[in-house]
C-alpha positions in Angstrom: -137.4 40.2 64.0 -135.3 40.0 62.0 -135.2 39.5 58.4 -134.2 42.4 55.7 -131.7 43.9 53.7 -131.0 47.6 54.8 -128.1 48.4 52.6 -130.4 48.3 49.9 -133.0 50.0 51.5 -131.1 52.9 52.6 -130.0 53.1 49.0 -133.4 53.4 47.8 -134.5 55.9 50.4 -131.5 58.0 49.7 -132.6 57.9 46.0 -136.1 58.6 46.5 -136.5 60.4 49.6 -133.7 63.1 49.9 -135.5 65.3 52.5 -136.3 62.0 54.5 -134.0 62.0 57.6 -132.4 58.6 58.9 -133.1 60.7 62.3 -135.5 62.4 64.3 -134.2 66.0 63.9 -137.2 68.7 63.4 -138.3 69.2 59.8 -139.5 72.5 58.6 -142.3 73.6 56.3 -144.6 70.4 55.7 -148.2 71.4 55.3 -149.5 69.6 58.1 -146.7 68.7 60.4 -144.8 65.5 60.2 -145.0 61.9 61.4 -141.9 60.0 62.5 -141.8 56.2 61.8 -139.1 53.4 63.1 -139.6 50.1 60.9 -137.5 47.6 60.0 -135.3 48.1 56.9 -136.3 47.0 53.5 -140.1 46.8 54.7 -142.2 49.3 52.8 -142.2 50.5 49.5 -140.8 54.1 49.0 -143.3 55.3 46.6 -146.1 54.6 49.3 -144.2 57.5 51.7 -144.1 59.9 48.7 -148.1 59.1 48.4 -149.1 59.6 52.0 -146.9 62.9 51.9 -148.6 64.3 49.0 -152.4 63.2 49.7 -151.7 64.5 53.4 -149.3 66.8 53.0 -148.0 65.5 56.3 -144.2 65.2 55.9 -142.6 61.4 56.9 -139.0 61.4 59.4 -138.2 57.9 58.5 -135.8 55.7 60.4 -134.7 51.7 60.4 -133.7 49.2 62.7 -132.5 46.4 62.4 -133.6 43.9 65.2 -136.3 44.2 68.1 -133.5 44.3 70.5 -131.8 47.2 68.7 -135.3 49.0 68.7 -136.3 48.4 72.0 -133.4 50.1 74.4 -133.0 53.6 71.5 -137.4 53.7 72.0 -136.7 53.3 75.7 -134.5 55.8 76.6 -136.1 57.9 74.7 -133.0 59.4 72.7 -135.0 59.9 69.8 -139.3 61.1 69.6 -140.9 58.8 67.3 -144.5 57.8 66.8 -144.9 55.0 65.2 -143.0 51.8 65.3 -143.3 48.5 63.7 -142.1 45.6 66.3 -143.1 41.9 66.7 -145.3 40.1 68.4 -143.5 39.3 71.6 -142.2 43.0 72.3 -145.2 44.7 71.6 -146.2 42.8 74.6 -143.4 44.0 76.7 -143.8 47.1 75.3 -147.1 47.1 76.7 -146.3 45.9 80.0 -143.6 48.7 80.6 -146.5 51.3 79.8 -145.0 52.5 76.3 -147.6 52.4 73.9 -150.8 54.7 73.3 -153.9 52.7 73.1 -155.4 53.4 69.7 -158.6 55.1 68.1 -160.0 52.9 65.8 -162.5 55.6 64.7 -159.5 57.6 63.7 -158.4 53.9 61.8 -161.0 53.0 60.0 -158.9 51.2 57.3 -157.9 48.7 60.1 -160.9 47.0 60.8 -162.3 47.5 57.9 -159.8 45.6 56.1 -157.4 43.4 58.1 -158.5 40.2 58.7 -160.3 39.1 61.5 -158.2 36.1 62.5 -154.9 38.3 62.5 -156.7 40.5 65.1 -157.5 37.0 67.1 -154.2 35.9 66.9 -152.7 39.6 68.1 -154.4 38.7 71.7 -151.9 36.2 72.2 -149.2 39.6 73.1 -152.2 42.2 72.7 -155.3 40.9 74.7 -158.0 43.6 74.2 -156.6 44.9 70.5 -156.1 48.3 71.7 -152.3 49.2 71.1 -151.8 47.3 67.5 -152.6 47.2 64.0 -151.3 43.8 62.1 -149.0 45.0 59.1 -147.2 41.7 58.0 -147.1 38.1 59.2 -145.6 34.8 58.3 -143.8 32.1 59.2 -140.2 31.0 60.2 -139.1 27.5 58.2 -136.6 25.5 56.3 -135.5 27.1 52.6 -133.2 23.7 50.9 -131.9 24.3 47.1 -133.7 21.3 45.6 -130.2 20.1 43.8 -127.9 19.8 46.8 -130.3 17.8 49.1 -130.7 14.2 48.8 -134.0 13.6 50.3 -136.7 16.1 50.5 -136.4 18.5 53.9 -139.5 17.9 56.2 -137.9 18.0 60.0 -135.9 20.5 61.6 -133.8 17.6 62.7 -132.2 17.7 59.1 -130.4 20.6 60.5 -128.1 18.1 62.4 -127.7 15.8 59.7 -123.7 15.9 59.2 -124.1 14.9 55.5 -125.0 19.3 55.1 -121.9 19.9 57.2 -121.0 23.5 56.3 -124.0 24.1 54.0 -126.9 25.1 57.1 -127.4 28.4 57.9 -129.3 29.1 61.2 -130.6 32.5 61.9 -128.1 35.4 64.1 -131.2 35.5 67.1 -131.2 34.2 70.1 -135.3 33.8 70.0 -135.1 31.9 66.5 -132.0 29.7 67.0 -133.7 28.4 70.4 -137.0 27.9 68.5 -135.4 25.3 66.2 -134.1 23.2 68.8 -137.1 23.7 71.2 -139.7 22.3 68.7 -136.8 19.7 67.1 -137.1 18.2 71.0 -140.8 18.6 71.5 -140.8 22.0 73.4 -142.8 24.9 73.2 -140.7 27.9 71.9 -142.1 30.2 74.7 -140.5 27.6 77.5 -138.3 29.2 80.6 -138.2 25.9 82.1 -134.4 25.3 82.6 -134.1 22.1 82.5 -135.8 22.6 78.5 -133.6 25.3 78.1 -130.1 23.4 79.0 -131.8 20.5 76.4 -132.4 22.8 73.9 -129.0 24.5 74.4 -127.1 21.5 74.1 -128.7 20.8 70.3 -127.3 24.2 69.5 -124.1 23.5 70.9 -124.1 19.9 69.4 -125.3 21.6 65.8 -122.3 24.2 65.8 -120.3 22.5 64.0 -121.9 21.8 61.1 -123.0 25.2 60.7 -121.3 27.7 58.0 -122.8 30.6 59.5 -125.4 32.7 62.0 -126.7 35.4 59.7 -129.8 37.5 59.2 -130.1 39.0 55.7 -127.5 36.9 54.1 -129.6 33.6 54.4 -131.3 35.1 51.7 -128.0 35.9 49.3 -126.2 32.8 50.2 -129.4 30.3 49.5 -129.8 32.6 45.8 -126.4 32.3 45.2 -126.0 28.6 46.1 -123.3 29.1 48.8 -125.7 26.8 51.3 -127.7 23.6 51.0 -130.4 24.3 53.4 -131.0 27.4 56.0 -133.7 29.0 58.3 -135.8 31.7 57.5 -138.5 33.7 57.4 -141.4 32.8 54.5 -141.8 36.7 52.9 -137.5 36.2 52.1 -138.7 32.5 50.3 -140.7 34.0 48.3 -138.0 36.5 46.8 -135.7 33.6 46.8 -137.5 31.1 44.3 -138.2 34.2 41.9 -134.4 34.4 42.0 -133.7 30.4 42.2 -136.2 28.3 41.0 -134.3 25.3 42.6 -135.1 26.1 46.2 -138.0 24.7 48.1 -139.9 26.3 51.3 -141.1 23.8 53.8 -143.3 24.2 57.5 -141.4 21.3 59.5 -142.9 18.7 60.9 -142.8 19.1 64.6 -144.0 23.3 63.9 -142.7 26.1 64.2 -143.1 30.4 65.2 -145.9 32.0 63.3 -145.5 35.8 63.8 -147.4 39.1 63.5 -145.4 42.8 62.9 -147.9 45.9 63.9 -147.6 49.1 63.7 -147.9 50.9 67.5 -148.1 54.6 68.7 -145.6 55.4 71.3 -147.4 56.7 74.4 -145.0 60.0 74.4 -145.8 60.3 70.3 -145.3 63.8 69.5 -147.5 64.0 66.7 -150.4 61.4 67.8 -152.9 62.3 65.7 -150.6 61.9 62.1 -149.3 58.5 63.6 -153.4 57.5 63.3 -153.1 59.0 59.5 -150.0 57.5 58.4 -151.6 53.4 60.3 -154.9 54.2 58.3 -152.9 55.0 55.2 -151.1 52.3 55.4 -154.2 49.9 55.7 -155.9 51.0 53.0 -156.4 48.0 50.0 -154.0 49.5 47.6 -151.1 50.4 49.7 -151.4 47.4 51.5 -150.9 45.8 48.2 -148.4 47.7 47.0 -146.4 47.2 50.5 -146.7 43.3 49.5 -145.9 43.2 46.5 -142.4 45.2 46.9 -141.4 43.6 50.2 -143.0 39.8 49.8 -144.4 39.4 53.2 -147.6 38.2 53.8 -149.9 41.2 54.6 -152.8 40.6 56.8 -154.7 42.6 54.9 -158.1 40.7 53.3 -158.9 43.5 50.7 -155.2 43.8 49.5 -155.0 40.4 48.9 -158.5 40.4 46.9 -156.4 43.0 44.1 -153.6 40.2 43.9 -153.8 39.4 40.0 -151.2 37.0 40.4 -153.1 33.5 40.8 -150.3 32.0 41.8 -149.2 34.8 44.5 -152.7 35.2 46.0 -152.9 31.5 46.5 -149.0 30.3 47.2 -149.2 28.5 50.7 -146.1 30.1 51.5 -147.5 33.8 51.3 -151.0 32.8 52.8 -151.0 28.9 54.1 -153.5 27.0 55.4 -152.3 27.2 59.1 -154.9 24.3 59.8 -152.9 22.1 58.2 -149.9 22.3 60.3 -149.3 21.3 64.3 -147.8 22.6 67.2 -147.9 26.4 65.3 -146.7 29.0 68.4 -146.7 32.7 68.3 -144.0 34.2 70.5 -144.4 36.1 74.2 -142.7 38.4 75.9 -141.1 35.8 78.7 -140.2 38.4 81.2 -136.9 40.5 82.2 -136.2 37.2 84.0 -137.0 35.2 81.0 -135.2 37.3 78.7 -131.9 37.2 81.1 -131.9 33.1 81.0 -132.4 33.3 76.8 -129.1 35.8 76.2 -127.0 33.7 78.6 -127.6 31.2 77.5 -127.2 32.1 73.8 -123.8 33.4 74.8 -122.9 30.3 76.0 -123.6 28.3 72.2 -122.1 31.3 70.4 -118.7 31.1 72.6 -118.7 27.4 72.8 
């Protein structure tokens, strides 16, 4: 997914973590061994590596990506031994389905169902059936972010997207999977379609849209919307909440017709080298006050019930962008892997609205 700023977070790592490789080479004289971990950049809070390191004496070979797709193929091919890995929804799934991951010990986890919310381990079935091969970490949602001074109505549809009055001011998101989700719900599809005839519709809104967009981007959404270099842009609800701290003028909003609500876990690769430290380091990571201080420096909802307990911030522990009421909204989709043949028809056809 999707939705970081790794410059800066390779910054901080290289401040705080100098013995912490950005690859998977062996490193020598940790305690207990070491654990090697592939998240997504800017999504974890340095100091809680330096705490599992010293409580476990376990040493952390850290690496970042920067999109599933980028993960996927590198895990694949096997060109580097990690054990743990953070993806979305959708490719744990295929991840699953190609026989990659290790099905977990929850006894060795106790953290995880002791604190992560039962309805985030309901909603995992939707690309992890039986719970056995993921632990929620983070979760949100994917909607509208519109600085309240350059609109002139309030932003409640993703129609407004194709309203030429923003002509040059809308971002949309760099992924093929999110830019086809906009125009899927804006004409009443689900997001997880492969019917073609759907797929041509919601191709053509792309296509139709391109002009009035300034740009396809991933981390800058956040930037440009801060800065005021765009009116109104897509993205992903733990970025809004860093936003209004830095712009009090911009606004979140859930559109109307709905939209992707998504889970990131943490996985064990079925070839992990060092299994039983990838169970440590997930535990660690669920515990209430590393959970916290995970959400607190990243912004992204955590799934975990006895984090969000310590929140002292009212107005954090109860924002409906960081934990909404998902009742309240329709037509709310979590996405699934759609096949290699599924997969094929989404790239070409995103190649087709980028080159139009």
């Amino acid at each position: 997914m999707k939705k970081r700023n790794k410059t800066m977070t390779l910054a901080v790592l290289a401040l705080s973590f100098p013995m912490v490789l950005t690859g998977c080479g062996s490193t020598k004289g940790s305690a207990n061994g070491e654990v090697i971990v592939y998240n997504w950049g800017e999504y974890i809070d340095p100091d809680t590596i330096d705490m599992f390191e010293e409580e476990t004496g376990i040493k952390v070979v850290y690496d970042e990506f920067e999109t599933n797709e980028i993960m996927y193929p590198k895990v694949e091919s096997g060109a580097a031994s990690y054990d743990v890995v953070c993806p979305s929804d959708y490719m744990i799934s295929k991840m699953i389905e190609n026989d990659m991951l290790a099905q977990l010990n929850f006894d060795n986890i106790p953290n995880a169902r002791k604190n992560i919310g039962a309805q985030y381990f309901e909603q995992s079935k939707s690309f992890d059936p039986d719970n056995q091969y993921s632990v929620p970490y983070c979760w949100g949602t994917v909607g509208i972010l519109y600085n309240k001074t350059m609109v002139e109505e309030p932003i409640t549809s993703w129609a407004q997207l194709w309203d030429e009055k923003y002509s040059d001011n809308i971002l949309m998101q760099d992924s093929v999977r999110d830019a086809f989700m906009v125009a899927e719900k804006l004409n009443g599809f689900s997001m997880n379609t492969v019917d073609p005839a759907e797929l041509e519709t919601a191709k053509n809104s792309l296509i139709e849209q391109k002009p009035l967009v300034q740009a396809y981007v991933i981390d800058q959404v956040r930037d440009k919307m801060i800065g005021g270099e765009a009116a109104i842009g897509v993205i992903y609800s733990g970025e809004a909440i860093y936003t209004q701290r830095e712009n009090p003028d911009l606004e979140y909003v859930i559109p109307e017709e709905g939209t992707n609500v998504w889970i990131d876990s943490w996985v064990i690769l079925k070839d992990a080298p060092n299994k039983e430290n990838a169970e440590k380091f997930i535990d660690f990571m669920c515990r209430d006050d590393i959970a916290l201080k995970n959400f607190e420096y990243i912004t992204y909802s955590t799934p975990n019930d006895a984090a969000r307990e310590l929140i002292t911030d009212e107005d954090i522990k109860n924002s409906d962008i960081a934990f909404p009421d998902l009742s309240q909204y329709h037509n709310l989709e979590t996405y699934v892997y759609l096949g290699e043949d599924g997969d094929f028809l989404y790239n070409n056809l995103w190649k087709e609205v980028k080159s139009n």
